[in-house]
SEBAMAR-36794 format. One record per residue (C-alpha): y, x, z; residue in three letters. Coordinates in steps of 0.02 Angstrom, whole numbers, plus 50000, padded with zeros to 5 digits. Each point is the difference from the previous one (the first is absolute). Example, Ala and Ser with C-alpha at 12.3 -4.5 7.8 and 13.67 -1.06 7.14 Angstrom:
<rs>
497755061550390ala 501725006949967ser 
</rs>
This chain:
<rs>
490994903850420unk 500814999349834unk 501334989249970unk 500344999350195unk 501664998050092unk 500845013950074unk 499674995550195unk 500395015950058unk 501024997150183unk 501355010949995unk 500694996349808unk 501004985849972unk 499314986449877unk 500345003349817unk 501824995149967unk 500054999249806unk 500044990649872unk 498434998949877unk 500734990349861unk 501395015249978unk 498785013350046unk 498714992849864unk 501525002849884unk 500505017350066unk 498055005049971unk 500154988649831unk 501565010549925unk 499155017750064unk 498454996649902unk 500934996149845unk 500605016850002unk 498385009450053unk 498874998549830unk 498945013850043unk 499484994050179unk 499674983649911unk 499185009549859unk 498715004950148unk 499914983950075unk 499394992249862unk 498515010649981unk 499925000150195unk 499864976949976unk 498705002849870unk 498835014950079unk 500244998250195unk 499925018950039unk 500434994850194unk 498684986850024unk 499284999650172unk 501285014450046unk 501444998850147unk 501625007349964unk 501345004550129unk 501855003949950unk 501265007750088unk 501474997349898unk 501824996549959unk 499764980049998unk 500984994749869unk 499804991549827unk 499455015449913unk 498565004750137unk 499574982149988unk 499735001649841unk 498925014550027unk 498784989550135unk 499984985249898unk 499285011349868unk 498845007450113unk 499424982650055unk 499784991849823unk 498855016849993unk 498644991550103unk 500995007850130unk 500074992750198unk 501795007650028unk 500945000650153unk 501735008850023unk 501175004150138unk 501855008950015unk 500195018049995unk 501714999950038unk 500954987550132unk 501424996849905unk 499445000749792unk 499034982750022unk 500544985249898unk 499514985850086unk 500004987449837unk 498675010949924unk 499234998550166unk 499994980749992unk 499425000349817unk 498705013150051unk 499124988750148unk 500154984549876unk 498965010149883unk 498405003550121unk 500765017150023unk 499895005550165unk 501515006150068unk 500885010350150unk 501915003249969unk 501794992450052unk 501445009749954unk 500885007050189unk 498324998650093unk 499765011850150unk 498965016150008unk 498824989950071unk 499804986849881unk 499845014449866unk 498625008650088unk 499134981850022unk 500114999949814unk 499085017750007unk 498634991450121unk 499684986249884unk 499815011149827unk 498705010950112unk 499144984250096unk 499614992349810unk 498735017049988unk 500455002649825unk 498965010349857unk 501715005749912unk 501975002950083unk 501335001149888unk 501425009450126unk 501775003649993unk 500435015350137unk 498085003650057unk 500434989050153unk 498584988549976unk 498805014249962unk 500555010150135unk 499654982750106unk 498165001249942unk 500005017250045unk 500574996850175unk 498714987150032unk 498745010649934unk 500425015450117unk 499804985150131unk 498324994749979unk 500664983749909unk 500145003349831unk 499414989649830unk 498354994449978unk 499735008049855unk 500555014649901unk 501514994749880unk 499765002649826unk 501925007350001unk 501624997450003unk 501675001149901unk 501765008850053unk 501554996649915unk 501335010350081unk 500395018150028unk 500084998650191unk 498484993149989unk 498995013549886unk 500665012450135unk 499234992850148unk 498404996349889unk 499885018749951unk 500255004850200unk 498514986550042unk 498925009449864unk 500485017550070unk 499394996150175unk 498474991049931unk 500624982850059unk 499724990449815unk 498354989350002unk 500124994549830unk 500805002349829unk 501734998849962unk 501234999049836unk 501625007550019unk 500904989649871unk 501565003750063unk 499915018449913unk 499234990049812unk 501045005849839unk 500554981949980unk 500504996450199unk 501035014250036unk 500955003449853unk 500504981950008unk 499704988750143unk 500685018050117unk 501365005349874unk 500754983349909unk 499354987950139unk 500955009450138unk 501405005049902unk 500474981549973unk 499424991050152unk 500755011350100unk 501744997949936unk 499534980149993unk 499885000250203unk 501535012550025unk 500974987149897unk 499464984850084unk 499975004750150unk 501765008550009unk 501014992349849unk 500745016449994unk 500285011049805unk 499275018349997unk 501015005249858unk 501075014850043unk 499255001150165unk 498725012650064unk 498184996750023unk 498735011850105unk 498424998349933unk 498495009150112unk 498405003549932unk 499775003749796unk 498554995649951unk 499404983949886unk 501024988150117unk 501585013250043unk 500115002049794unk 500114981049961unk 501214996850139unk 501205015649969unk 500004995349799unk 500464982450036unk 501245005150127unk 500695010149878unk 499824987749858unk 501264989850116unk 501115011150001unk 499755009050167unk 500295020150036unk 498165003150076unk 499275014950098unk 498375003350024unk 499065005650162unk 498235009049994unk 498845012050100unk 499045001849831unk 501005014249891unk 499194996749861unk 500474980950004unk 501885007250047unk 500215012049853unk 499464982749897unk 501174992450084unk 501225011749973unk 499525002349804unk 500374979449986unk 501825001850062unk 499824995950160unk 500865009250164unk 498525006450123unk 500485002250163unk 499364999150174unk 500184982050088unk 501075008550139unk 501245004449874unk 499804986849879unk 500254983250108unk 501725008550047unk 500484993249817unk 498724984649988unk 500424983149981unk 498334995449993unk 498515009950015unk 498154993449960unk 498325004650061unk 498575003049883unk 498915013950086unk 498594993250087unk 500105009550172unk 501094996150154unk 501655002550065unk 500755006149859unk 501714993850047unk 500025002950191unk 501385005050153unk 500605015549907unk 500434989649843unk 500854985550076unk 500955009450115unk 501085006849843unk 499724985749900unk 501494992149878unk 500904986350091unk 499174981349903unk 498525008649931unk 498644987949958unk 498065006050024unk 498654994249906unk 498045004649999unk 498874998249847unk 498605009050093unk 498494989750051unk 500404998850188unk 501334999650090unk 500245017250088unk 500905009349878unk 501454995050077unk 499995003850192unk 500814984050086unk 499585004550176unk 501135014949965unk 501244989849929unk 500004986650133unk 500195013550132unk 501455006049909unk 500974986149968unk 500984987750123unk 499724985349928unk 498904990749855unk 500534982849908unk 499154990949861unk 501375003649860unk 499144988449852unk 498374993450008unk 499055017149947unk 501125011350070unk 500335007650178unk 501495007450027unk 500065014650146unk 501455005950068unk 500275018350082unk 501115005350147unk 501185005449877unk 500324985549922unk 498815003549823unk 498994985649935unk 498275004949949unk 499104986549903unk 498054994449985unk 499304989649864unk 498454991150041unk 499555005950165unk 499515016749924unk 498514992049902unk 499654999749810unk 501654991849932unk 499494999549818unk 498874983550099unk 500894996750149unk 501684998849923unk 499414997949803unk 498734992449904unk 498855018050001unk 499615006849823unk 500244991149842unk 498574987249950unk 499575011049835unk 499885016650104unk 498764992250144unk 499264995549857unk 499185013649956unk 499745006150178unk 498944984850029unk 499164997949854unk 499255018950062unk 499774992550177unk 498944986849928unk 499115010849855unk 499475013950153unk 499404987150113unk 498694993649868unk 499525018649978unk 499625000750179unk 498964984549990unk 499045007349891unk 499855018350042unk 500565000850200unk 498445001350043unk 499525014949903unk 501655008650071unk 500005010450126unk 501294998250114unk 501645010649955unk 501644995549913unk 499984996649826unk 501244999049831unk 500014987149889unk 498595000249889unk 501025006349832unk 499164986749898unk 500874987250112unk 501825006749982unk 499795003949819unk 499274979349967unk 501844994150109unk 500815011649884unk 499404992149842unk 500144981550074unk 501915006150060unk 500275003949829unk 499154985949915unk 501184988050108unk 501535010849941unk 499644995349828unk 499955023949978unk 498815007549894unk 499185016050017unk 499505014949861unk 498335006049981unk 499455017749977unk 499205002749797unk 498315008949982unk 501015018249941unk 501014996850178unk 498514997350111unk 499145013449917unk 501575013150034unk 500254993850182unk 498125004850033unk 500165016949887unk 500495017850104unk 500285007249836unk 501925002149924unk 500404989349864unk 500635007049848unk 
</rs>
């Protein structure tokens, strides 16, 4: 099976080119020391040996550099799409020309994505490495079926916050089968990949896709947590007036505290010139909203799927729908107001951008590949629940981030160690 060509029916062959996606995957591994820290020792010991991996990933360079780790592991690694539109089809050519079996072309139909699906669960893997819980809600499915894996997985990996919620709800209704690691919630993924990742890519896809400045203008931003804070700072870094919407108050009086407006969405997109999702949940702009909406605002989602924004509401309301530029659809009301959608609705930091810097995905993989070599070794003692990062894994990323930034750390003397440990007052 490995190294096989994607024959799948309904997907279009590959379309790329391998020579540029082998330097695409060539320039993100430059800039990734600690994955490549960890593939090194992966080459040498072959912690995957006689173990099948299936991805469900961004494909681009940087998750390609994530399975070719896996693979020079010992690893038989197959990957497929987990989003229609964030494929790069180079890396795709560069992938199947490196024995990497692969199911992803950037545009491809629903269908052709859940083919994908099929193919990661048909290669009855030990270990999944998922990005949204789709494939491992897939295996679930089957399972409830009569038709599920032959064997019990060692585990599994999540990398996003949508995902961790719908792996939390499996666990609550006693759906999980095996082990899994949330690494989306590790010290050194979400108070990077989540906050500086987002923040930047995010602005990357508004600005390619719409060519348009965000100085002086206002910017909604819904949801603040990891994601909301790196998008509203950079927003803000760029000059834009932002306001904050939240159901958490906590997260608003934070909000609030950093200088931002809070306000509900009904009243917010009133004054928005752009307003990004970051939440996680559904319909989040819907009917209500665009029915009041500024005329020429532009909507973006940074949430894993596309159903933060509510298009069927927005198709019902409007009169007609062009293609305005290549990533954006422009809608226009009864009344005459524009209402604008970048990337269909889906992720626009990768349908629009390049997704999160090289340095930042980085560390996130380097944790993907570090937690599925725990599992390898201790799935099978696991019972099956969701788990965090072991904190020996995010502490060794930490010292390898810092070791590649050239930083040094201080170390606690004897007299410190000894006070830190004491309840007594010192004098």
């Amino acid at each position: 099976m490995r190294g096989a060509v994607n024959t799948l029916t309904s997907r279009p062959k590959p379309v790329g080119d391998p020579e540029a996606g082998a330097r695409k995957v060539e320039w993100a591994r430059a800039h990734m020391p600690i994955l490549e820290e960890a593939r090194r020792r992966f080459e040498a010991e072959k912690p995957f040996r006689d173990r099948r991996l299936s991805l469900v990933l961004h494909v681009e360079a940087k998750t390609a550099a994530l399975a070719l780790a896996l693979q020079a592991g010992g690893g038989d690694v197959r990957m497929a799409a987990s989003n229609p539109l964030t494929t790069d089809d180079d890396v795709v050519a560069h992938l199947l020309g490196s024995g990497l079996e692969t199911y992803a072309v950037k545009g491809e139909s629903i269908a052709a994505y859940r083919e994908g699906l099929e193919a990661m669960f048909a290669a009855d893997p030990h270990l999944i490495i998922d990005d949204g819980a789709d494939l491992v809600a897939l295996f679930l499915q089957k399972e409830e079926r009569g038709d599920g894996p032959t064997h019990r997985l060692l585990g599994s990996t999540e990398e996003t916050t949508t995902g961790v919620v719908r792996l939390r709800a499996m666990e609550r209704q006693g759906k999980l089968r095996w082990p899994v690691i949330d690494v989306n919630d590790a010290v050194m993924k979400h108070l990077f990949d989540n906050r500086y990742g987002t923040g930047q890519s995010t602005l990357d896809g508004i600005f390619t896709a719409t060519n348009l400045v965000v100085a002086g203008r206002t910017a909604v931003v819904a949801g603040y947590g990891w994601c909301g804070k790196g998008v509203a700072s950079r927003l803000r870094g760029m000059g834009a007036n932002v306001i904050v919407t939240e159901i958490d108050a906590a997260k608003a009086v934070e909000a609030r505290l950093e200088g931002f407006r809070v306000m509900r969405m009904l009243d917010a997109v009133r004054e928005a010139d752009f307003v990004v999702t970051v939440t996680g949940c559904r319909d989040v702009v819907r009917a209500e909203h665009f029915k009041v909406m500024k005329d020429g605002c532009c909507l973006a989602n940074s949430g894993h799927f596309d159903v933060e924004i509510n298009l069927e509401d927005l198709k019902g309301l409007s009169v007609d729908r062009r293609k305005a530029r290549a990533m954006v659809d422009e809608y226009r009301m009864a009344d005459g107001r524009r209402i604008y959608v970048l990337a269909e609705g889906r992720l626009v930091n990768l349908s629009a951008g390049q997704g999160h810097p090289v340095e930042i995905m980085d560390m996130s993989f380097a944790l993907q590949a570090l937690s599925a070599e725990h599992l390898v070794k201790e799935g099978e003692r696991l019972p099956p629940k969701v788990y965090p990062v072991p904190p020996s894994l995010d502490e060794a990323v930490a010292r390898a981030a810092l070791r590649a930034y050239g930083a040094e750390l201080d170390e606690l003397t004897e007299v410190q160690k000894k006070y830190l440990e004491s309840w007594e007052v010192g004098t």
